[in-house]
PyMOL Python script that loads the backbone (N, CA, C, O; Angstrom):
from pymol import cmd

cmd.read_pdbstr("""\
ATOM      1  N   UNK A   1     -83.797  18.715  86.099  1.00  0.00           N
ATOM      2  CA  UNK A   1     -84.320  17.407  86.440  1.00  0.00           C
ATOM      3  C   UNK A   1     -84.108  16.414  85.301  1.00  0.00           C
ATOM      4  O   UNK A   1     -83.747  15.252  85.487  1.00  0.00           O
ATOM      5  N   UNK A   2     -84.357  16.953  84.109  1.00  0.00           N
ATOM      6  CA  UNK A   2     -83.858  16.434  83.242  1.00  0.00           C
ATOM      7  C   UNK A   2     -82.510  15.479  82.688  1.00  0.00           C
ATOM      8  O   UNK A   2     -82.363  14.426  82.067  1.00  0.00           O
ATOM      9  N   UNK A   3     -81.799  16.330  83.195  1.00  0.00           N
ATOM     10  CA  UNK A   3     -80.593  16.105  82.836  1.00  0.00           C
ATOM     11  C   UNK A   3     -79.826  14.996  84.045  1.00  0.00           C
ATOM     12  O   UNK A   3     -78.753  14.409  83.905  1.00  0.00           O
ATOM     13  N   UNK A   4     -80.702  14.950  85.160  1.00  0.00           N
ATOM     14  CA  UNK A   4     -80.352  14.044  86.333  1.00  0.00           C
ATOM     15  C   UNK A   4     -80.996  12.660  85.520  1.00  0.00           C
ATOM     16  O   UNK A   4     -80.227  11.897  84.935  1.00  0.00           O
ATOM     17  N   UNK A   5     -82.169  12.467  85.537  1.00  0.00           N
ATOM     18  CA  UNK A   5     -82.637  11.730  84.924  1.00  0.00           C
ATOM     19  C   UNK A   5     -82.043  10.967  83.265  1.00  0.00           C
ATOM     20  O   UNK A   5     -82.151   9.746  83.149  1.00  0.00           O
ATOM     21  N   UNK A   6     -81.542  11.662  82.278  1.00  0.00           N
ATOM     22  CA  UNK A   6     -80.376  11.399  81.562  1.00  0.00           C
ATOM     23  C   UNK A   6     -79.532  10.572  82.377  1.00  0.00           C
ATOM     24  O   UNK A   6     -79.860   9.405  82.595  1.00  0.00           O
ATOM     25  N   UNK A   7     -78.295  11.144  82.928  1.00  0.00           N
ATOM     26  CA  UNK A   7     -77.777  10.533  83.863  1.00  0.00           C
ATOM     27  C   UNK A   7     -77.789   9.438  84.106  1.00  0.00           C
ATOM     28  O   UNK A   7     -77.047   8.583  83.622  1.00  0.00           O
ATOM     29  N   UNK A   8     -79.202   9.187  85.427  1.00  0.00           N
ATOM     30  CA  UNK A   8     -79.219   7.878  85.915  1.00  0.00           C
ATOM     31  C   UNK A   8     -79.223   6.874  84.530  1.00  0.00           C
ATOM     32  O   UNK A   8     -78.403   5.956  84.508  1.00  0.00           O
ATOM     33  N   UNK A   9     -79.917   7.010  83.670  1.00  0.00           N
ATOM     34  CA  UNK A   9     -80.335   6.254  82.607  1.00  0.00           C
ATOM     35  C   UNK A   9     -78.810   5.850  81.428  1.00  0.00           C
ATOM     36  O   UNK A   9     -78.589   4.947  80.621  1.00  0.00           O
ATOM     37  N   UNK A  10     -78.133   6.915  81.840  1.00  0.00           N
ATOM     38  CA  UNK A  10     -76.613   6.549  81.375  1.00  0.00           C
ATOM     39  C   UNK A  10     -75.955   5.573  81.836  1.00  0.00           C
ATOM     40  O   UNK A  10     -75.658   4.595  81.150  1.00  0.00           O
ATOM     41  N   UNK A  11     -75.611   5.731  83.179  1.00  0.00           N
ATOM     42  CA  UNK A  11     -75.027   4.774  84.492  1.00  0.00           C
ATOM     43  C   UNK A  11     -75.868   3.181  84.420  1.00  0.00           C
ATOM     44  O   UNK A  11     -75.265   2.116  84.292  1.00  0.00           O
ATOM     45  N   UNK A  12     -77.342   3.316  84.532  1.00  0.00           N
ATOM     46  CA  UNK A  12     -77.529   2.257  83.992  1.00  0.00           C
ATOM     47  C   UNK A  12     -77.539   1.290  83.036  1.00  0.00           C
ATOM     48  O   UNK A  12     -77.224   0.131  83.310  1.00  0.00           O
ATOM     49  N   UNK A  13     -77.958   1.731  81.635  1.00  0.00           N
ATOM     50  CA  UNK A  13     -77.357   1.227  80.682  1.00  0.00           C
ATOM     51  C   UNK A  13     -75.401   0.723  80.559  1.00  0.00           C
ATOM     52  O   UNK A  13     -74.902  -0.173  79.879  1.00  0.00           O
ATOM     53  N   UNK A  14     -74.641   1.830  81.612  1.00  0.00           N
ATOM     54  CA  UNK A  14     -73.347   1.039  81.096  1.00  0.00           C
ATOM     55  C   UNK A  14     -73.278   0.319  81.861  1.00  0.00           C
ATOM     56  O   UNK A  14     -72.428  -0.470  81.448  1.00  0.00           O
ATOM     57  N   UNK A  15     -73.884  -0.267  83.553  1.00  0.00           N
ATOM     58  CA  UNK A  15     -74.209  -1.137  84.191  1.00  0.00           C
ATOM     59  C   UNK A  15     -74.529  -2.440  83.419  1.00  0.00           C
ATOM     60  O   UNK A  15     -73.657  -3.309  83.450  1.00  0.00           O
ATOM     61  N   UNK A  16     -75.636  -2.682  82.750  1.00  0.00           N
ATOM     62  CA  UNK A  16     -75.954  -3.053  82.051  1.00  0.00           C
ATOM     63  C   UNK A  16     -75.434  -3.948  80.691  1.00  0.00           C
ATOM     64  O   UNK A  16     -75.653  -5.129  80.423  1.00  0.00           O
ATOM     65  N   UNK A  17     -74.645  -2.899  79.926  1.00  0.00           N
ATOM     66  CA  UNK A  17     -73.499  -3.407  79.040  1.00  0.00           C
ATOM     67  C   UNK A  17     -72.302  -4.184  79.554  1.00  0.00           C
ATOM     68  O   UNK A  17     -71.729  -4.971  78.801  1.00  0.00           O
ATOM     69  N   UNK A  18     -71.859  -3.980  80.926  1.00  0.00           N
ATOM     70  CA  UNK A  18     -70.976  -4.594  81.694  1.00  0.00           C
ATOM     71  C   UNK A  18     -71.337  -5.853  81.979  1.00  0.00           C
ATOM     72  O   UNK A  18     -70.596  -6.810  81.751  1.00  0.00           O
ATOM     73  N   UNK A  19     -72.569  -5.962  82.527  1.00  0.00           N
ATOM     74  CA  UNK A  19     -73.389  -7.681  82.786  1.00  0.00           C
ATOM     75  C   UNK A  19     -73.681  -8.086  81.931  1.00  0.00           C
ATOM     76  O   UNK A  19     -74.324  -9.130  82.036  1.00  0.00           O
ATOM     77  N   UNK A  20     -73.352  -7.425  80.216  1.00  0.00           N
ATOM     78  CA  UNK A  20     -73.993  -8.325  78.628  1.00  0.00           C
ATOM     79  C   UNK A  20     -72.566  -8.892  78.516  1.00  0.00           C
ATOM     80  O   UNK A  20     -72.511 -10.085  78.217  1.00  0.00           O
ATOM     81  N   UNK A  21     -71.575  -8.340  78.676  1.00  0.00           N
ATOM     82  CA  UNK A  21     -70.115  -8.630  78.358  1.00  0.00           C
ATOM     83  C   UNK A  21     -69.263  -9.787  79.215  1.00  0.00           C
ATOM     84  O   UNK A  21     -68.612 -10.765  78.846  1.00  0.00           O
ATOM     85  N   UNK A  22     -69.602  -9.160  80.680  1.00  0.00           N
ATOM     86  CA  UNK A  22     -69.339 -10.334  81.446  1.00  0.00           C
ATOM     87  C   UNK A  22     -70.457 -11.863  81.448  1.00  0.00           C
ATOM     88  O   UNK A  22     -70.257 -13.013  81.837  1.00  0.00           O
ATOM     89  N   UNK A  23     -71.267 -11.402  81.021  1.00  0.00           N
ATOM     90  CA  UNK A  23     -72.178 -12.709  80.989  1.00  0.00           C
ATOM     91  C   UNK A  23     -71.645 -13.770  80.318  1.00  0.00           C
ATOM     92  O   UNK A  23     -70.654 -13.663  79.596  1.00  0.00           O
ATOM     93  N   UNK A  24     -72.416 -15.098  80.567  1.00  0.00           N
ATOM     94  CA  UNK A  24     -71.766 -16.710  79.423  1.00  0.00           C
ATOM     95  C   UNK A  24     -72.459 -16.950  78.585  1.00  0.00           C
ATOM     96  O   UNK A  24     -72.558 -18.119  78.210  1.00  0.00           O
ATOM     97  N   UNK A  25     -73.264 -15.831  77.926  1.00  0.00           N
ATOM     98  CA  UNK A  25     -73.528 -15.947  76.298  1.00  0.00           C
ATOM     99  C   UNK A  25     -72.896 -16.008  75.406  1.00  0.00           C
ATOM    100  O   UNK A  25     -71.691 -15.814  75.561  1.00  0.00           O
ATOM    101  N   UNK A  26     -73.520 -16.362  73.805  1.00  0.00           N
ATOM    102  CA  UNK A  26     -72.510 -16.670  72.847  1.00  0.00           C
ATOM    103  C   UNK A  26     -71.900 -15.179  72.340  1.00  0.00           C
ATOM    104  O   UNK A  26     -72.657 -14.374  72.883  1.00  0.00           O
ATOM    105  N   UNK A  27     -71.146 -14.603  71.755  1.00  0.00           N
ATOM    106  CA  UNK A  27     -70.712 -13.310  71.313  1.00  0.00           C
ATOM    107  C   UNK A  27     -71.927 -13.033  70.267  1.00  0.00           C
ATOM    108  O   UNK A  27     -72.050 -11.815  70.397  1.00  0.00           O
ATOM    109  N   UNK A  28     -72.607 -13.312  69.597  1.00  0.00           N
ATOM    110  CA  UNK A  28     -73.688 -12.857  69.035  1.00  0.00           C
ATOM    111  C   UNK A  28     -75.014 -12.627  69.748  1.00  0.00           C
ATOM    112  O   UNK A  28     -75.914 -11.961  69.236  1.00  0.00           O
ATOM    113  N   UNK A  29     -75.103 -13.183  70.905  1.00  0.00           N
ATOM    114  CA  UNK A  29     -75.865 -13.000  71.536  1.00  0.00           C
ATOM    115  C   UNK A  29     -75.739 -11.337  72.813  1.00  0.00           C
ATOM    116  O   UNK A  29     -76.637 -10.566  73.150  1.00  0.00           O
ATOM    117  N   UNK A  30     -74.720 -11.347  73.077  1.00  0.00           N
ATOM    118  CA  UNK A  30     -73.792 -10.464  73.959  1.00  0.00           C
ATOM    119  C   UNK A  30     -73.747  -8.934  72.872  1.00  0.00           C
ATOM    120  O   UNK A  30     -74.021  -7.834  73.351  1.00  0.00           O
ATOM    121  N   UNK A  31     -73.324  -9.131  71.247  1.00  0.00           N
ATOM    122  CA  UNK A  31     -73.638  -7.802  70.164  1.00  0.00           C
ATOM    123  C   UNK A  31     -75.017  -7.291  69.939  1.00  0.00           C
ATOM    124  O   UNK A  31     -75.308  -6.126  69.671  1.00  0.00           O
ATOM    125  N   UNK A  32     -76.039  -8.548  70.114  1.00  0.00           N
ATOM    126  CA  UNK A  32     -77.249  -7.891  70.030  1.00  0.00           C
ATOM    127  C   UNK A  32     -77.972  -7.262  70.890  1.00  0.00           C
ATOM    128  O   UNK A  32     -78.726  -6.339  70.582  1.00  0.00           O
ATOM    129  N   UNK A  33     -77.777  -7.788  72.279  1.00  0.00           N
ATOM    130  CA  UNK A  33     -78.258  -7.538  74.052  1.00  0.00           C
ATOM    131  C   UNK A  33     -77.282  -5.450  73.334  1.00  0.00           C
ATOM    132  O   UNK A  33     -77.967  -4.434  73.218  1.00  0.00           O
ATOM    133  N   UNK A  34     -76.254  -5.480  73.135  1.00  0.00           N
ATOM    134  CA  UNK A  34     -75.978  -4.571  73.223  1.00  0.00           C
ATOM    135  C   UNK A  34     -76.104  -3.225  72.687  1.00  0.00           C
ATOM    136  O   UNK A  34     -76.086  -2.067  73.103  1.00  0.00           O
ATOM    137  N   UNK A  35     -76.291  -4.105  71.161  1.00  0.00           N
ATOM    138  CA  UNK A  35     -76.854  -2.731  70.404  1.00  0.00           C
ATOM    139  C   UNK A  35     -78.229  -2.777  70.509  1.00  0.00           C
ATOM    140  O   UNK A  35     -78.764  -1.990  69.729  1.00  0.00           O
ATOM    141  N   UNK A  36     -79.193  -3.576  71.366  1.00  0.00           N
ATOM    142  CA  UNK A  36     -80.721  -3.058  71.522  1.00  0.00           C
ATOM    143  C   UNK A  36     -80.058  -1.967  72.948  1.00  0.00           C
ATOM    144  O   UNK A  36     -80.183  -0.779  72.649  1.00  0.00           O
ATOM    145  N   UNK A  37     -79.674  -2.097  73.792  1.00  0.00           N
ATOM    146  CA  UNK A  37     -79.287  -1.525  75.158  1.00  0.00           C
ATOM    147  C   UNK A  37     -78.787  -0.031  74.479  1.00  0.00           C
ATOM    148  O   UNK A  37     -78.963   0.979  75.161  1.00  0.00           O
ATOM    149  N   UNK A  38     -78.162   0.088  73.122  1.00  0.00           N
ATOM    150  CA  UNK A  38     -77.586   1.262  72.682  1.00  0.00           C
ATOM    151  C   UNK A  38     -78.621   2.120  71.960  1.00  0.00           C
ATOM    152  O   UNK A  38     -78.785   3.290  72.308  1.00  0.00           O
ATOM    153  N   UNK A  39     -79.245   1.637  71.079  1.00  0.00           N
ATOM    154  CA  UNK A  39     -80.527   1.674  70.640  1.00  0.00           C
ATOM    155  C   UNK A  39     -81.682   1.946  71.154  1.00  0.00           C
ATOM    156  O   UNK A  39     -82.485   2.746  70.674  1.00  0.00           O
ATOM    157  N   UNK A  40     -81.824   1.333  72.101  1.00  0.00           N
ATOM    158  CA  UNK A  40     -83.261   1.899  73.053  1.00  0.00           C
ATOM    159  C   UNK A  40     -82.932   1.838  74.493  1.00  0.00           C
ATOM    160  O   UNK A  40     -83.452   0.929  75.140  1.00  0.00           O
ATOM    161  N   UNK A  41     -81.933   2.896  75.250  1.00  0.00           N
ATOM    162  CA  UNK A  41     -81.727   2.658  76.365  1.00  0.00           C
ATOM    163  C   UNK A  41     -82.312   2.545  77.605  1.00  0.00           C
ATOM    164  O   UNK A  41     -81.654   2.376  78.631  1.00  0.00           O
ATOM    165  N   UNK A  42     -83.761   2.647  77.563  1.00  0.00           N
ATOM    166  CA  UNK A  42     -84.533   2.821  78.589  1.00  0.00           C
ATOM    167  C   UNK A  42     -85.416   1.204  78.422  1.00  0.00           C
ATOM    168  O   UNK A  42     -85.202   0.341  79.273  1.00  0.00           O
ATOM    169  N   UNK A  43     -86.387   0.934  77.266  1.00  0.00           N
ATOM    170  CA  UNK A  43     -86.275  -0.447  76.876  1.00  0.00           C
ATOM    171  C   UNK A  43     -85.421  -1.386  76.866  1.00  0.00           C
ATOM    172  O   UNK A  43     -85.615  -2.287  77.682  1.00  0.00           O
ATOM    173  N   UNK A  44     -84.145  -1.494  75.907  1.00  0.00           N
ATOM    174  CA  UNK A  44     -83.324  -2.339  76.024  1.00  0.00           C
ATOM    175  C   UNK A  44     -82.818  -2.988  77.687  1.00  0.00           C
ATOM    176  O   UNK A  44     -82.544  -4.151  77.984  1.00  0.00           O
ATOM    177  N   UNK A  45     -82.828  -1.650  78.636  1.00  0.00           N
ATOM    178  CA  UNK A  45     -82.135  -2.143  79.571  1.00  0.00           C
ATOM    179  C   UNK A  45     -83.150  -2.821  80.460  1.00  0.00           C
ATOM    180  O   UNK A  45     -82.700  -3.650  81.252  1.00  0.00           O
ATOM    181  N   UNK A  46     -84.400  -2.606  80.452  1.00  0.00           N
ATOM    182  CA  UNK A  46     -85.154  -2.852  80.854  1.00  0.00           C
ATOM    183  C   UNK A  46     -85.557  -4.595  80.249  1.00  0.00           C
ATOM    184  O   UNK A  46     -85.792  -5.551  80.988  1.00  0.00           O
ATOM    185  N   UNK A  47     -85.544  -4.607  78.979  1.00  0.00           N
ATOM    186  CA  UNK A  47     -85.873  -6.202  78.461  1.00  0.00           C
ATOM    187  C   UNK A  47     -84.386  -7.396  79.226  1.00  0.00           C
ATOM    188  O   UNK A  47     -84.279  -8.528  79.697  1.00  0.00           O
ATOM    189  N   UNK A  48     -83.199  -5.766  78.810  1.00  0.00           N
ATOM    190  CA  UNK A  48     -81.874  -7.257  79.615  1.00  0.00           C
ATOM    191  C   UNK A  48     -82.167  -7.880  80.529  1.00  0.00           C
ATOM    192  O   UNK A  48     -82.163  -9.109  80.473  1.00  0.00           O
ATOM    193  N   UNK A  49     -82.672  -6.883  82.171  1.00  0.00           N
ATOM    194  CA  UNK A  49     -82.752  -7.521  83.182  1.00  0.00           C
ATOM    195  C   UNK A  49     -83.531  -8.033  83.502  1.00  0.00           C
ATOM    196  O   UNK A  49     -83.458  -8.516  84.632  1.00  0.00           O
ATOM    197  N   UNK A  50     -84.926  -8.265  82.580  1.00  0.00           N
ATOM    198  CA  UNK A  50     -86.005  -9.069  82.600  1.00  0.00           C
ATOM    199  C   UNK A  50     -85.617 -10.315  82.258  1.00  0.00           C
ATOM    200  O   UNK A  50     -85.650 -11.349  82.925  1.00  0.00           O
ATOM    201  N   UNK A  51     -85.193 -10.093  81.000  1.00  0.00           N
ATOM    202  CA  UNK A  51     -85.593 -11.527  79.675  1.00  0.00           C
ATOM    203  C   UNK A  51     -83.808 -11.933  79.496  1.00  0.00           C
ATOM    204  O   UNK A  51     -83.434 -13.104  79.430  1.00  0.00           O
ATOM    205  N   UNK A  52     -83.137 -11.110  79.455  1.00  0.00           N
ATOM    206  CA  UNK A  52     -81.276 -11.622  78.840  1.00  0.00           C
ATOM    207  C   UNK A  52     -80.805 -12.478  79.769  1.00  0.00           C
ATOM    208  O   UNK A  52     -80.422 -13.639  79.621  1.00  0.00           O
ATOM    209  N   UNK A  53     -80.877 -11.690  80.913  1.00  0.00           N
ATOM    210  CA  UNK A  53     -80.139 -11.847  82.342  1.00  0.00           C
ATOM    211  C   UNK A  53     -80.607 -13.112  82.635  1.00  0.00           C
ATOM    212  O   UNK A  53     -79.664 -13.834  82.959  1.00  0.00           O
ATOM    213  N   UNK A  54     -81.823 -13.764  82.660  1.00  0.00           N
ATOM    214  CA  UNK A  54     -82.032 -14.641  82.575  1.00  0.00           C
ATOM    215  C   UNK A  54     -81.991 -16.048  82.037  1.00  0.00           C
ATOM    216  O   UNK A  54     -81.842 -17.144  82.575  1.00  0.00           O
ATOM    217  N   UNK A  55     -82.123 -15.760  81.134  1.00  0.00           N
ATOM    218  CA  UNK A  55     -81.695 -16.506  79.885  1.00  0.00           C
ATOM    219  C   UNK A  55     -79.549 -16.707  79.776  1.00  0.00           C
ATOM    220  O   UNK A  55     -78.912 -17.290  78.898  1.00  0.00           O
ATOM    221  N   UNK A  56     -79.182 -16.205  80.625  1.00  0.00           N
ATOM    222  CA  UNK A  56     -77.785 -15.940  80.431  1.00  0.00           C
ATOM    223  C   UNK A  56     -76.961 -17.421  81.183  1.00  0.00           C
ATOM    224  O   UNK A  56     -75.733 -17.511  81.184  1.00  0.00           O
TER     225      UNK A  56
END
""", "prot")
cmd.dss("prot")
cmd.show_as("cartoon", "prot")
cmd.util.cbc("prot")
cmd.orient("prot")
């Protein structure tokens, strides 16, 4: 179960990194969205689609 759960949390985060990259932020803005998303992948991805995505 574990390891499913890993998983999903993989797929999302590179979901995730894909909509920091394609987004119309500045490139410093787009390195940091990313290394928090790399850094805390369950948070990070969670603050992107709250607070980034928005802001984007």
């Amino acid at each position: 179960m574990a390891g499913l759960l890993s998983l999903v949390i993989l797929v999302l985060d590179i979901i995730a990194i894909v909509n920091v990259v394609q987004g119309k932020m500045s490139t410093g803005s787009k390195v940091l969205w990313i290394i928090l998303i790399l850094v805390l992948p369950v948070i990070g991805m969670v603050l992107y689609f709250l607070i980034g995505k928005k802001n984007a």
